[in-house]
PDB file of N, CA, C, O and CB in Angstrom:
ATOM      1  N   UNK A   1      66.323 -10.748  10.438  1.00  0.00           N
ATOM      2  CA  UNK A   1      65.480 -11.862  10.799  1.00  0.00           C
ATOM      3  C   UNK A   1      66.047 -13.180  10.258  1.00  0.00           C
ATOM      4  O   UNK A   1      65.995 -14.239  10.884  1.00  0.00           O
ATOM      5  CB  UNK A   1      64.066 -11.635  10.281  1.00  0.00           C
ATOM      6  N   UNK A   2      66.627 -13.019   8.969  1.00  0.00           N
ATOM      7  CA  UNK A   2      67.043 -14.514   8.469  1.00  0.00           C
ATOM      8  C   UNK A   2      68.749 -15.021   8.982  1.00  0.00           C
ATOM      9  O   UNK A   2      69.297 -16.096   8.740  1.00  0.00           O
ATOM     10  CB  UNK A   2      66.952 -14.468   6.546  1.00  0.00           C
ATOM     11  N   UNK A   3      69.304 -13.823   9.757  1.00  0.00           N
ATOM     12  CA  UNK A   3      70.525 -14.515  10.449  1.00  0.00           C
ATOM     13  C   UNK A   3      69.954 -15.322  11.929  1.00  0.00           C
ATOM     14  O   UNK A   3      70.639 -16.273  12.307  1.00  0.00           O
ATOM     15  CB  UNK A   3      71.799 -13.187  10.848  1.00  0.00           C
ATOM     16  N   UNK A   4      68.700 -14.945  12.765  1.00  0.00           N
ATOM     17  CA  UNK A   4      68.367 -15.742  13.377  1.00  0.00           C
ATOM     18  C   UNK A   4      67.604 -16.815  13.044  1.00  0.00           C
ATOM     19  O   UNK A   4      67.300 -17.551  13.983  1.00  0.00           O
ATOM     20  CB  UNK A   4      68.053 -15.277  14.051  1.00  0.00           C
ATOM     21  N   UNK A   5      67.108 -17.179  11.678  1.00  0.00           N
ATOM     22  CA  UNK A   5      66.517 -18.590  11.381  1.00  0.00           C
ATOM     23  C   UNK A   5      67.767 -19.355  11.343  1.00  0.00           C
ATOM     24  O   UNK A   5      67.679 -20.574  11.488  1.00  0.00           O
ATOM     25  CB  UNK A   5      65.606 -18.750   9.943  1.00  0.00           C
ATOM     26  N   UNK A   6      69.156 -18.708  11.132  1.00  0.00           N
ATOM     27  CA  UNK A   6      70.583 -19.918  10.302  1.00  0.00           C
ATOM     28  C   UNK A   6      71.041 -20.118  11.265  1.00  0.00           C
ATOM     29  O   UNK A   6      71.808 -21.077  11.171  1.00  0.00           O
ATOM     30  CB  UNK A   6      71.922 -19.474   9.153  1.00  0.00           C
ATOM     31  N   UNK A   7      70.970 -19.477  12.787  1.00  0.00           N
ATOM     32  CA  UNK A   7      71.702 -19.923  13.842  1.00  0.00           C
ATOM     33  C   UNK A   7      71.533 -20.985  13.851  1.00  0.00           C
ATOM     34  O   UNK A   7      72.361 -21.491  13.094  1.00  0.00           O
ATOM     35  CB  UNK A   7      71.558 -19.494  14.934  1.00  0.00           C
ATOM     36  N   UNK A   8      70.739 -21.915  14.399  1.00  0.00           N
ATOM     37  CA  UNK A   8      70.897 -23.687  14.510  1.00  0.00           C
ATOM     38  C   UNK A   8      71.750 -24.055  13.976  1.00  0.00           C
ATOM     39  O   UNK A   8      72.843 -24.560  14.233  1.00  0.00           O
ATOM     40  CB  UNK A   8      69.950 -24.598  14.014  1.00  0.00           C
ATOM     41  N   UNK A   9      70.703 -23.528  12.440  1.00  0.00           N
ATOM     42  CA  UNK A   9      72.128 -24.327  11.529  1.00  0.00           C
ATOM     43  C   UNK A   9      73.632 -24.624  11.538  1.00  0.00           C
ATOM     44  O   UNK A   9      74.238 -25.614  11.126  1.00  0.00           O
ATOM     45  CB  UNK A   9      72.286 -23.813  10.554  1.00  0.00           C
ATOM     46  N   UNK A  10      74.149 -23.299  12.224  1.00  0.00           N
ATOM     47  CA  UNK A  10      75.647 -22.890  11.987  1.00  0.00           C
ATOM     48  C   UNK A  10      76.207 -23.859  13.059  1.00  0.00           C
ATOM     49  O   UNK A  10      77.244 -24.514  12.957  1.00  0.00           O
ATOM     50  CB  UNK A  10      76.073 -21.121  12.254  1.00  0.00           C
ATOM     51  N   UNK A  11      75.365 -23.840  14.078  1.00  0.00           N
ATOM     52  CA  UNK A  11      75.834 -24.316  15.361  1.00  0.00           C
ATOM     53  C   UNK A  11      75.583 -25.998  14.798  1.00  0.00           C
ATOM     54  O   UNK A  11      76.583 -26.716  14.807  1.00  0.00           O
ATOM     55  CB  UNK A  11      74.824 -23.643  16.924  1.00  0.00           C
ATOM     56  N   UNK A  12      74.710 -26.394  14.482  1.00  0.00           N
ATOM     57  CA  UNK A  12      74.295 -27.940  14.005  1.00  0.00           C
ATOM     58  C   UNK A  12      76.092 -28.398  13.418  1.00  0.00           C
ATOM     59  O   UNK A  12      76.867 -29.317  13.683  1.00  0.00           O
ATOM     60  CB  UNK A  12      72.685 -27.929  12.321  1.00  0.00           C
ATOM     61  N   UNK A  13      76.122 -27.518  12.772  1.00  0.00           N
ATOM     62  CA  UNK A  13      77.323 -27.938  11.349  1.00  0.00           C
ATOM     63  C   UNK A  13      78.742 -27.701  12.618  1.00  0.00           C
ATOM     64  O   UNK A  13      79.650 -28.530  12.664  1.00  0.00           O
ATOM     65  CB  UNK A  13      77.353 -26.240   9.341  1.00  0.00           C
ATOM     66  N   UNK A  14      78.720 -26.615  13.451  1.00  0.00           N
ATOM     67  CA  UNK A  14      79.783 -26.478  13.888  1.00  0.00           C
ATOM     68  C   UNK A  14      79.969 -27.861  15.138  1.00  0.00           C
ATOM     69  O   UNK A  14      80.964 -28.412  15.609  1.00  0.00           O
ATOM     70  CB  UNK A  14      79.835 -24.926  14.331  1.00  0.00           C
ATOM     71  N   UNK A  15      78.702 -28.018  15.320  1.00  0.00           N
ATOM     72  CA  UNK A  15      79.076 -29.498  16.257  1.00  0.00           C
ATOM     73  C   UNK A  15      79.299 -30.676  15.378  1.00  0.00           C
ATOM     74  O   UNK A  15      80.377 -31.216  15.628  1.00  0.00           O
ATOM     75  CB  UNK A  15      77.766 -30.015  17.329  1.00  0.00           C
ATOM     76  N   UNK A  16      78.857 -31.046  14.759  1.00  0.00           N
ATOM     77  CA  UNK A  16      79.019 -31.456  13.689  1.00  0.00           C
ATOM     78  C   UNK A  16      80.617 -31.678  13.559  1.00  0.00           C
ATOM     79  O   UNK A  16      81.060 -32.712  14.059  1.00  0.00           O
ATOM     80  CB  UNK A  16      78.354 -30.585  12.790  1.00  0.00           C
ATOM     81  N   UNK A  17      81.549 -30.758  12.904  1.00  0.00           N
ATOM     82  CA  UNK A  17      83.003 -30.712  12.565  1.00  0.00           C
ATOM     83  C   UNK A  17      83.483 -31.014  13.773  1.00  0.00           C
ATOM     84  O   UNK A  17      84.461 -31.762  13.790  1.00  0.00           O
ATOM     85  CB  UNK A  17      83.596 -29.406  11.988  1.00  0.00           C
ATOM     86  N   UNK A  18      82.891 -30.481  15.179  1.00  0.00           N
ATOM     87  CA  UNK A  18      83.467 -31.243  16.205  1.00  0.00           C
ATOM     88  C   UNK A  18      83.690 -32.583  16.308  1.00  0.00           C
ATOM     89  O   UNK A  18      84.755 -33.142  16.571  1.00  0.00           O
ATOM     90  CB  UNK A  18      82.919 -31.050  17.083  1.00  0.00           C
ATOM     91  N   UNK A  19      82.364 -33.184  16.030  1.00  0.00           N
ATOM     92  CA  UNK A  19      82.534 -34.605  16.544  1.00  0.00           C
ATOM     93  C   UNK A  19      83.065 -35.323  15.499  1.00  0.00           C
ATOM     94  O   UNK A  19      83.570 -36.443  15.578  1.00  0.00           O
ATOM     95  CB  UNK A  19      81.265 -35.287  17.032  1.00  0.00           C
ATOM     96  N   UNK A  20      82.955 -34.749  14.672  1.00  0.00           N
ATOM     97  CA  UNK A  20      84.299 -35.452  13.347  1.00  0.00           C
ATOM     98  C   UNK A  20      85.641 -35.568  13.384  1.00  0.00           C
ATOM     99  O   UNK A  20      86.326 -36.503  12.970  1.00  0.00           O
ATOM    100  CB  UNK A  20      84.443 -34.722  12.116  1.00  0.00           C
ATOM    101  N   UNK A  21      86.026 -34.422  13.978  1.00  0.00           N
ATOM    102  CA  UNK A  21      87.472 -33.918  14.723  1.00  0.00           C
ATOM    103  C   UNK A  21      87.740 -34.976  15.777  1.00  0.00           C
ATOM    104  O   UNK A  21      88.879 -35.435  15.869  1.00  0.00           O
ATOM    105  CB  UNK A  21      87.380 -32.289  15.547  1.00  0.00           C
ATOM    106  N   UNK A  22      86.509 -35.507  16.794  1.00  0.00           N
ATOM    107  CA  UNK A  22      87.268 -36.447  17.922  1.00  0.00           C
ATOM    108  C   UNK A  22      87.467 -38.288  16.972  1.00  0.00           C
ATOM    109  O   UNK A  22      88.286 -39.191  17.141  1.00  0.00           O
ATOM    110  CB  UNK A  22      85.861 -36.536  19.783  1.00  0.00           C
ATOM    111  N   UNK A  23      85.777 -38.079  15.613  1.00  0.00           N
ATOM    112  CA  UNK A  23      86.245 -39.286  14.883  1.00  0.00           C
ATOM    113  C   UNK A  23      87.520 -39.427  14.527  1.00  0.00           C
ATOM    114  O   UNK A  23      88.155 -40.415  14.895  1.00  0.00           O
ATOM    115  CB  UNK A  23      85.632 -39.450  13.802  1.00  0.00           C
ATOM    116  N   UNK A  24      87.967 -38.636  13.902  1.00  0.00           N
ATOM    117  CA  UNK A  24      89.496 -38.831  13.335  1.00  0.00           C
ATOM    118  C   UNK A  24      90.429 -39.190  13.982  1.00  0.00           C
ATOM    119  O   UNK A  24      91.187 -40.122  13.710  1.00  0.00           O
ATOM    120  CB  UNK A  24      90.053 -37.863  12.878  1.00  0.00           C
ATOM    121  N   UNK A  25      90.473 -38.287  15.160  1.00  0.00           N
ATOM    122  CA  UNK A  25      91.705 -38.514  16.505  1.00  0.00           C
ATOM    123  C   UNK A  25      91.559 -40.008  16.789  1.00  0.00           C
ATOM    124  O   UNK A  25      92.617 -40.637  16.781  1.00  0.00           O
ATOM    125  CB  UNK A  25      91.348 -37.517  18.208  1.00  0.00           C
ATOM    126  N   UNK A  26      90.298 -40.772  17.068  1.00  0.00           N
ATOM    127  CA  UNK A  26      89.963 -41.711  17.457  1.00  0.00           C
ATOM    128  C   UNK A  26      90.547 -43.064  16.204  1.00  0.00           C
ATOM    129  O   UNK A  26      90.725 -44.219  16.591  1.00  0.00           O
ATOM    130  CB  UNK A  26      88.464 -41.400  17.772  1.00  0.00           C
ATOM    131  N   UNK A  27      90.742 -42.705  14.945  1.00  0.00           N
ATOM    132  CA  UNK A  27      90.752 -43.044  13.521  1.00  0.00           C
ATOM    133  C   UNK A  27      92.569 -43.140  13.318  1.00  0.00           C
ATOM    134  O   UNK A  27      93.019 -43.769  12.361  1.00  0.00           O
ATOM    135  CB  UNK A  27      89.816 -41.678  12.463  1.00  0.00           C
ATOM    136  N   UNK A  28      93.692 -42.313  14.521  1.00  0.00           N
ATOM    137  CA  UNK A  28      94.818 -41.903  14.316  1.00  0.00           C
ATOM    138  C   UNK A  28      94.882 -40.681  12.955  1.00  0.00           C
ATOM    139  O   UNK A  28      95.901 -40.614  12.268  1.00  0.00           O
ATOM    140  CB  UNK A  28      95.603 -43.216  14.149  1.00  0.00           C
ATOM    141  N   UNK A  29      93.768 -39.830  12.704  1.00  0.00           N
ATOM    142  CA  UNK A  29      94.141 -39.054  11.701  1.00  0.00           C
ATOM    143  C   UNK A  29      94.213 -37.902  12.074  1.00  0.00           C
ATOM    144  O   UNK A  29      94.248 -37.716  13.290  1.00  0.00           O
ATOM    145  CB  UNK A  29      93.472 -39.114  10.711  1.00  0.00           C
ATOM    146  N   UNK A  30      94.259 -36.704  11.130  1.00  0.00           N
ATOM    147  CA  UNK A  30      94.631 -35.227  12.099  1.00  0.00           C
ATOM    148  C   UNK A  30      93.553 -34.939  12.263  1.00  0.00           C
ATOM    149  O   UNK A  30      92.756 -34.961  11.325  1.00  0.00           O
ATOM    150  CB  UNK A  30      95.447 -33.900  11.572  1.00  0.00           C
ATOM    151  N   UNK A  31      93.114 -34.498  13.791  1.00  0.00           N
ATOM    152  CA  UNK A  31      91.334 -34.193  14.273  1.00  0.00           C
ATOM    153  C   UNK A  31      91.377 -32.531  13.010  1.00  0.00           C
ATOM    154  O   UNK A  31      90.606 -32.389  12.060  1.00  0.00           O
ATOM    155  CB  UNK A  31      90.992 -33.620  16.961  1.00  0.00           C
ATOM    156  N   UNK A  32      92.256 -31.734  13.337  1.00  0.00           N
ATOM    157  CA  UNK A  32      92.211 -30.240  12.667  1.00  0.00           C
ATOM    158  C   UNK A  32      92.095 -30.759  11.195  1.00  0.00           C
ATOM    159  O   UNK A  32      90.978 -30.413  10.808  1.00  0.00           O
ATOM    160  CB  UNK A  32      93.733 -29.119  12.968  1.00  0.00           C
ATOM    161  N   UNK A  33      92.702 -31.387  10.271  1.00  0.00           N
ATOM    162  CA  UNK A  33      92.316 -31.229   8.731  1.00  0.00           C
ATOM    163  C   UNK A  33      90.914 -31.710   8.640  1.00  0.00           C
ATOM    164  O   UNK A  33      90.162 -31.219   7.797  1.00  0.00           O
ATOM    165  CB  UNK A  33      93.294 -32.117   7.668  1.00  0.00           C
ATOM    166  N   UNK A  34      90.491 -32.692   9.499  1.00  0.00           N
ATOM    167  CA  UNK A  34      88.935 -33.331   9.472  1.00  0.00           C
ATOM    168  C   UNK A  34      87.887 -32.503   9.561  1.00  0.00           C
ATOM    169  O   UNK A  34      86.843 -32.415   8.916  1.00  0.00           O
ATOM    170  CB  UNK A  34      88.639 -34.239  10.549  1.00  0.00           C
ATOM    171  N   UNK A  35      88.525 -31.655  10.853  1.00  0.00           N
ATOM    172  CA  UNK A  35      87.348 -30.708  11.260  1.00  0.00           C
ATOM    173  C   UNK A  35      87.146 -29.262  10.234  1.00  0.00           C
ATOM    174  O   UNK A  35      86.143 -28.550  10.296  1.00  0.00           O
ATOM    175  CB  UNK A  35      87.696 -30.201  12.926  1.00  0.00           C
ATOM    176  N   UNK A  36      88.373 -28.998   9.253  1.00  0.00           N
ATOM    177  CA  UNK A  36      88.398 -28.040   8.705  1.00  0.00           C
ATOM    178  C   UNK A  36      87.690 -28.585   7.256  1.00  0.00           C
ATOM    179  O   UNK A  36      86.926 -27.898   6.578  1.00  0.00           O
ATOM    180  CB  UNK A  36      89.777 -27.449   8.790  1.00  0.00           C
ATOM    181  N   UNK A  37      88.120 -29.988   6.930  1.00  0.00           N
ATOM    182  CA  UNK A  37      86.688 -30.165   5.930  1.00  0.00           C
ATOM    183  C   UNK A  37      85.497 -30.584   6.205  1.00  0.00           C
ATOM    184  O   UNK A  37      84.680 -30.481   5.290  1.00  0.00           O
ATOM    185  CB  UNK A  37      86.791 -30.962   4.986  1.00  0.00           C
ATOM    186  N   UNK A  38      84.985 -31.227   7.634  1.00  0.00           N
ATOM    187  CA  UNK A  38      84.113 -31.007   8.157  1.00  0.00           C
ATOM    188  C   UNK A  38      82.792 -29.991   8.004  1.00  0.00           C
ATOM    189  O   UNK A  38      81.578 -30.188   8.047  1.00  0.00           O
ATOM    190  CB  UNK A  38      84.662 -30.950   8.884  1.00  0.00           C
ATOM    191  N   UNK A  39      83.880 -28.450   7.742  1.00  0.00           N
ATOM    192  CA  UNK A  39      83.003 -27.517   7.850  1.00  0.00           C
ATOM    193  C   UNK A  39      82.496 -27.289   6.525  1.00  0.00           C
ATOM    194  O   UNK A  39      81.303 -27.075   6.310  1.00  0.00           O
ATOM    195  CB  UNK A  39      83.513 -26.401   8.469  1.00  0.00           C
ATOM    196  N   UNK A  40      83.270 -27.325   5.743  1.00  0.00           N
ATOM    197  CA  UNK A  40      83.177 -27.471   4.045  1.00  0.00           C
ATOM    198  C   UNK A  40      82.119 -28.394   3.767  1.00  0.00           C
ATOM    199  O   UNK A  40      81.048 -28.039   3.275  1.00  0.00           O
ATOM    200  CB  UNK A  40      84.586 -28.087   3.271  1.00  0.00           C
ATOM    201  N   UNK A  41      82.462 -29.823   4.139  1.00  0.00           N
ATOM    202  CA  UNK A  41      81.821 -30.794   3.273  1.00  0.00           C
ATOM    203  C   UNK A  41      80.614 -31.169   4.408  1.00  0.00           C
ATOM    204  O   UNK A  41      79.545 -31.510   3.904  1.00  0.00           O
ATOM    205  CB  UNK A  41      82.942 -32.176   2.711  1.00  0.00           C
ATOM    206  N   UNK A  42      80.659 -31.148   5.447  1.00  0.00           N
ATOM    207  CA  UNK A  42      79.505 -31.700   6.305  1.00  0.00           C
ATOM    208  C   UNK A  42      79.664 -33.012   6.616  1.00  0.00           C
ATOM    209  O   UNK A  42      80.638 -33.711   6.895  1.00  0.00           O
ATOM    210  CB  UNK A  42      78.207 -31.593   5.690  1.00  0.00           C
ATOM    211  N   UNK A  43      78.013 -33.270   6.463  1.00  0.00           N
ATOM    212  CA  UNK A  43      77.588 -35.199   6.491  1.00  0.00           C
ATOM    213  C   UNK A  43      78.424 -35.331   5.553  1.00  0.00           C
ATOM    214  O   UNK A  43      79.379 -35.562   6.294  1.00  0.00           O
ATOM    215  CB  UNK A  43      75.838 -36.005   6.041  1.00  0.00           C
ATOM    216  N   UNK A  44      78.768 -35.366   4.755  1.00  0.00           N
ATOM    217  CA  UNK A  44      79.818 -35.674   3.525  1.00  0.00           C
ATOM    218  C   UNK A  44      81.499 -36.680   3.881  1.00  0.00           C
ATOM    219  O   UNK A  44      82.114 -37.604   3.349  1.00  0.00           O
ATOM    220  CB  UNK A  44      80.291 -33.882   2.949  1.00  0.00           C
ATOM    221  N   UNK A  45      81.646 -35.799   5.070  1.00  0.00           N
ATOM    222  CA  UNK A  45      83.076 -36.135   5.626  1.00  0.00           C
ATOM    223  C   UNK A  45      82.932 -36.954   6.698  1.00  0.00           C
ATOM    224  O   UNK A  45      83.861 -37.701   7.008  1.00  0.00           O
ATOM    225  CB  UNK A  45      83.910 -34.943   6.073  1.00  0.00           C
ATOM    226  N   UNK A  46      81.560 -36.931   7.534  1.00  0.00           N
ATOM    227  CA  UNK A  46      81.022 -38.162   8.316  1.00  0.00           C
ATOM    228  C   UNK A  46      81.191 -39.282   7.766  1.00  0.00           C
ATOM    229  O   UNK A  46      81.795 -40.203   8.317  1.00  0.00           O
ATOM    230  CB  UNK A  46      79.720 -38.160   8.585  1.00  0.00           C
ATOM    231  N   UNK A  47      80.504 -39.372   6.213  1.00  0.00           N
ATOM    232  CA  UNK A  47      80.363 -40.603   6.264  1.00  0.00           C
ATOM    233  C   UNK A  47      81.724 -41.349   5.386  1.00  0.00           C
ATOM    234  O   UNK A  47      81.759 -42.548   5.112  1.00  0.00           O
ATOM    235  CB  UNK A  47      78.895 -40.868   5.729  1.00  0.00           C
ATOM    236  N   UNK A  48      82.695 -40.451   5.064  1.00  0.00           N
ATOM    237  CA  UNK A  48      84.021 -40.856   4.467  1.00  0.00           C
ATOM    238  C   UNK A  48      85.266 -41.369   5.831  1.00  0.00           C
ATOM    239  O   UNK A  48      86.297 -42.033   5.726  1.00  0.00           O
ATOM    240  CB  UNK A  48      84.603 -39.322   3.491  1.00  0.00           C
ATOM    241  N   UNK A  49      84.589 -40.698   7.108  1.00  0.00           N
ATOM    242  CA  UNK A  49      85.148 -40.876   8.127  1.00  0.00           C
ATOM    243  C   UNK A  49      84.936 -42.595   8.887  1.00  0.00           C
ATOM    244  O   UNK A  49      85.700 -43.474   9.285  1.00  0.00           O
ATOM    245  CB  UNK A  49      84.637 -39.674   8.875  1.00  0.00           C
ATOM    246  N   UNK A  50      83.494 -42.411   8.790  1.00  0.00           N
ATOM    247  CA  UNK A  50      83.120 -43.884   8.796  1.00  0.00           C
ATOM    248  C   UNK A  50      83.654 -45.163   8.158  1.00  0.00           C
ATOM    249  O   UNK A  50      84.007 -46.160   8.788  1.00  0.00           O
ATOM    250  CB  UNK A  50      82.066 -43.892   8.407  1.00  0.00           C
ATOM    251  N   UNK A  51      83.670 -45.027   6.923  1.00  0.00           N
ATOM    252  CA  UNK A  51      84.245 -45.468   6.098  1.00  0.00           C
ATOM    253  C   UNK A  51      86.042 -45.960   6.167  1.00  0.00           C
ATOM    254  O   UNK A  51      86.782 -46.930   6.330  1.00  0.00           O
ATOM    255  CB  UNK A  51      83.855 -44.564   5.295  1.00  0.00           C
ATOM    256  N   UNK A  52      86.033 -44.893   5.982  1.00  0.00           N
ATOM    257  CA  UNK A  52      87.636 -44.989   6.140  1.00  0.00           C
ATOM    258  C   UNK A  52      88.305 -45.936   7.846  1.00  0.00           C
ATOM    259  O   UNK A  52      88.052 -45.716   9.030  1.00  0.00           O
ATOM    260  CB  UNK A  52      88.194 -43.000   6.155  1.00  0.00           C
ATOM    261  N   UNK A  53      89.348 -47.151   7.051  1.00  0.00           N
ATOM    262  CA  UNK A  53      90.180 -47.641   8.081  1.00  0.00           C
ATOM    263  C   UNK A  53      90.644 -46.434   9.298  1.00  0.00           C
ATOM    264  O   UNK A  53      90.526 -45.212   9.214  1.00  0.00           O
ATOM    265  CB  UNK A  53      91.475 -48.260   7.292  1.00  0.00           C
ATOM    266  N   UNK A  54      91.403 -47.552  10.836  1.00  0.00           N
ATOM    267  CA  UNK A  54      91.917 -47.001  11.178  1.00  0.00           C
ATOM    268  C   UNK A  54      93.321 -47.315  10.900  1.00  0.00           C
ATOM    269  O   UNK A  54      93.862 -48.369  10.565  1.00  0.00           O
ATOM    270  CB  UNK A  54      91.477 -46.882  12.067  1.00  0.00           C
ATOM    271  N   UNK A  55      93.869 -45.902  11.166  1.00  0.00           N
ATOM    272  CA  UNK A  55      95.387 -45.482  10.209  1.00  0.00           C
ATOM    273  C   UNK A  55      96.322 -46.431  11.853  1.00  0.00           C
ATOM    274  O   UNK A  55      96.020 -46.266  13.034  1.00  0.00           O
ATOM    275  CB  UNK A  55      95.870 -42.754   9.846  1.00  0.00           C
ATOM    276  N   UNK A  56      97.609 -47.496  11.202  1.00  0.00           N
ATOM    277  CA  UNK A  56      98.486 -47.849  12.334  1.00  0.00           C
ATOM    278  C   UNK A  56      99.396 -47.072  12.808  1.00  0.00           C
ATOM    279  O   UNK A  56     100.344 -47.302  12.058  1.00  0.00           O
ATOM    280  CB  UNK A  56      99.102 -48.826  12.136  1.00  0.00           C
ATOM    281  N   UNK A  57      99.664 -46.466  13.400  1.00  0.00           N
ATOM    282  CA  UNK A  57     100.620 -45.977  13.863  1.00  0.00           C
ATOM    283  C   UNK A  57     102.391 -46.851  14.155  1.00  0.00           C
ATOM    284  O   UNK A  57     102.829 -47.886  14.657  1.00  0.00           O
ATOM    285  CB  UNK A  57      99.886 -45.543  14.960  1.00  0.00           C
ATOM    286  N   UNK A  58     102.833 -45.778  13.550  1.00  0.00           N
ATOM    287  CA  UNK A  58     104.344 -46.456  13.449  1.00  0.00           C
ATOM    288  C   UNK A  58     104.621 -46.776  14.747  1.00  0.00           C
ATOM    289  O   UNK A  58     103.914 -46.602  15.739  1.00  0.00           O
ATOM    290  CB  UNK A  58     105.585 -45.509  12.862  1.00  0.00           C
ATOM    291  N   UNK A  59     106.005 -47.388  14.635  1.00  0.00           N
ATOM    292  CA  UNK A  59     106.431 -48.063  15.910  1.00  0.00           C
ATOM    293  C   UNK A  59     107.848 -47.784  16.216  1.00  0.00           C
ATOM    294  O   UNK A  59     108.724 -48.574  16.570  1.00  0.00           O
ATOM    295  CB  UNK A  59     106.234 -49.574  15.842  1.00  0.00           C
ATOM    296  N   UNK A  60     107.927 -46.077  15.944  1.00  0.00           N
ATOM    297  CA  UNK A  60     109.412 -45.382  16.198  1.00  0.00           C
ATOM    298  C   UNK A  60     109.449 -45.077  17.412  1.00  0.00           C
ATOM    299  O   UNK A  60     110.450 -44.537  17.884  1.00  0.00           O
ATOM    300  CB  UNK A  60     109.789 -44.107  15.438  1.00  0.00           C
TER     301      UNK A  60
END
C-alpha cells in the first residue's frame, strides 16, 4: 500500500530532474550531470540552476 502512496512522488521528482536537465542545456551546461543531481538534491538544484550564470561557449 505505501509503494502506491510514493508513486507521485517519484514521478513529481523524476519530472522534476527532467526539466532541470532542459534548464541546464538551455544554461550551456551538461543537461545529464544536472539531471543526475537533480535526482539527489531536488528543488535544491532548481534553485542553484536559477541562480547560476549562463556558461559562454568558446569560439573554436
Amino acid at each position: 500500500m505505501a509503494d502506491a502512496q510514493a508513486a507521485p512522488w517519484f514521478v513529481g521528482w523524476g519530472t522534476l530532474a527532467l526539466i532541470n536537465a532542459g534548464l541546464a542545456q538551455g544554461k550551456n551546461r551538461s543537461g545529464l550531470l544536472w539531471f543526475l543531481l537533480s535526482l539527489v538534491l531536488g528543488p535544491i538544484a532548481t534553485l542553484v540552476l536559477v541562480l547560476l550564470p549562463k556558461v559562454r561557449q568558446k569560439m573554436f
